[in-house]
Every structure is written in structure tokens, then in C-alpha cells.
C-alpha positions in Angstrom: 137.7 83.2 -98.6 135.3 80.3 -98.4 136.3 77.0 -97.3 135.0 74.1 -99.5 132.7 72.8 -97.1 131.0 75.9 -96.9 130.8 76.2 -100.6 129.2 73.1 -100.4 126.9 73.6 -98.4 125.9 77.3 -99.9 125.3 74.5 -103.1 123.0 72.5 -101.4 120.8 75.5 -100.9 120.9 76.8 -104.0 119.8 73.6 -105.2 117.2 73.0 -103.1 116.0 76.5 -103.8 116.2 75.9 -107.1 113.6 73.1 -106.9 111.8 74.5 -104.5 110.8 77.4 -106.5 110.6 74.9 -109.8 108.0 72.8 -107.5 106.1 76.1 -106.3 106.3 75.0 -102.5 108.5 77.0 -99.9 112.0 76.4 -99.5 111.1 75.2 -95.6 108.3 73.0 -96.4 111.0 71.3 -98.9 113.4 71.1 -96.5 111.3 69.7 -93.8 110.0 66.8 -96.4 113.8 65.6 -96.7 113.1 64.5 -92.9 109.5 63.2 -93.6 107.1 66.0 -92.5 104.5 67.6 -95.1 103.3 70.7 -94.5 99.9 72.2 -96.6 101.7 73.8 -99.2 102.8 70.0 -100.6 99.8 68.5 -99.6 97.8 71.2 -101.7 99.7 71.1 -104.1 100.1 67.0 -104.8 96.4 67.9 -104.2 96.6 64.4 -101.3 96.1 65.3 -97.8 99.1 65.6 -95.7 98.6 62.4 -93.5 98.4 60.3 -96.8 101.5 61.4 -98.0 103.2 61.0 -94.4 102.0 57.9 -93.8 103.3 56.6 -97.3 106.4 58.3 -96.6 107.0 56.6 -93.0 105.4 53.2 -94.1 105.1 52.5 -97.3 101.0 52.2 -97.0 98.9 53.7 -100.1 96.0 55.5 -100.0 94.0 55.3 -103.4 94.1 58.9 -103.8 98.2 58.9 -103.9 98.2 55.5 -105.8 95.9 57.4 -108.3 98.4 60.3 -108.7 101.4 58.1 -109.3 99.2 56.3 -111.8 99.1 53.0 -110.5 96.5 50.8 -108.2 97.0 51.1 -103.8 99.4 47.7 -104.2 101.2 48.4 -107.0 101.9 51.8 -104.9 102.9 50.1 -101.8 105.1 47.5 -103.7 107.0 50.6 -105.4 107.2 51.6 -102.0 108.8 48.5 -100.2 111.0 48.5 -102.7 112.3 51.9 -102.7 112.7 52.5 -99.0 111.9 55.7 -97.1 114.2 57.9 -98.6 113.4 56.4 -101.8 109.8 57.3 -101.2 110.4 61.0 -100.5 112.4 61.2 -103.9 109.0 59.9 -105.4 107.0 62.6 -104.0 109.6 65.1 -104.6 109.2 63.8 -108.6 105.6 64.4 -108.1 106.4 67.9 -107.1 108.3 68.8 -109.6 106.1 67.3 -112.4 103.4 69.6 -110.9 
């Protein structure tokens, strides 16, 4: 028998297959964006080269091409980004993902 904890975490990778498969990436390139490295499959996919979205994710700092994808001007993208922290910033470009 299972103990919660193991359920739990047999959940979390459900889920994160779950998305990873709804975003088309690989459940390891996913995983490895929840600590803030992109590997080409997001980058190609976000169609912005992987050192754009890193740097966004560790600093907040836009590059027109990622503003342009979230629809809004380079300040406007950093200012979302101040204000949404680094973690916050990885949820964005995991919304990206999964709005393909």
C-alpha cells in the first residue's frame, strides 16, 4: 500500500505530464523550467530563443521578441515581470506554453 506522500508525489507527475504533453514539450524540459532552465524544445516552441526566455525568467529583462508574444511593449513586459517575481515569471511562460 501507498503512503500519502507517495501518492502525492505520483500526482505531481501526472500533472506535470499532463501539461507537458497538453504543451507538446518533453516532460524533462518541463520539469527543468520549474528551476529556470529552457531547453530547445520551449524555446522552439514559444518560437523566442532560449537565452531570452532565461534571462526574463532570472531577471525580469524583456526582449521585444518575448514582449511581442505576451502582447505587450519590452516595459510593460518587464513591469509584469517585477511584479510577478521569478516564480511568477515561469507560471507566465508556462501560460504561453500551454496557449501554444
Amino acid at each position: 500500500m501507498m503512503k500519502r506522500e507517495e501518492k502525492g508525489k505520483m500526482g505531481a507527475v501526472m500533472i506535470h505530464a499532463d501539461v507537458a504533453e497538453s504543451a507538446g514539450v518533453v516532460l524533462g524540459d518541463l520539469g527543468s523550467l520549474l528551476n529556470g532552465r529552457v531547453y530547445a524544445s520551449i524555446a522552439d516552441k514559444l518560437g523566442i530563443p532560449m537565452g531570452y526566455i532565461e534571462s526574463y525568467i532570472n531577471s525580469g529583462s524583456a526582449a521585444a521578441v518575448l514582449a511581442e508574444r505576451l502582447g505587450v511593449n519590452m516595459l510593460a513586459a518587464e513591469d509584469l515581470g517585477a511584479r510577478l517575481g521569478r516564480e511568477g515569471r515561469i507560471g507566465l511562460i508556462f501560460g504561453l506554453l500551454l496557449a501554444g
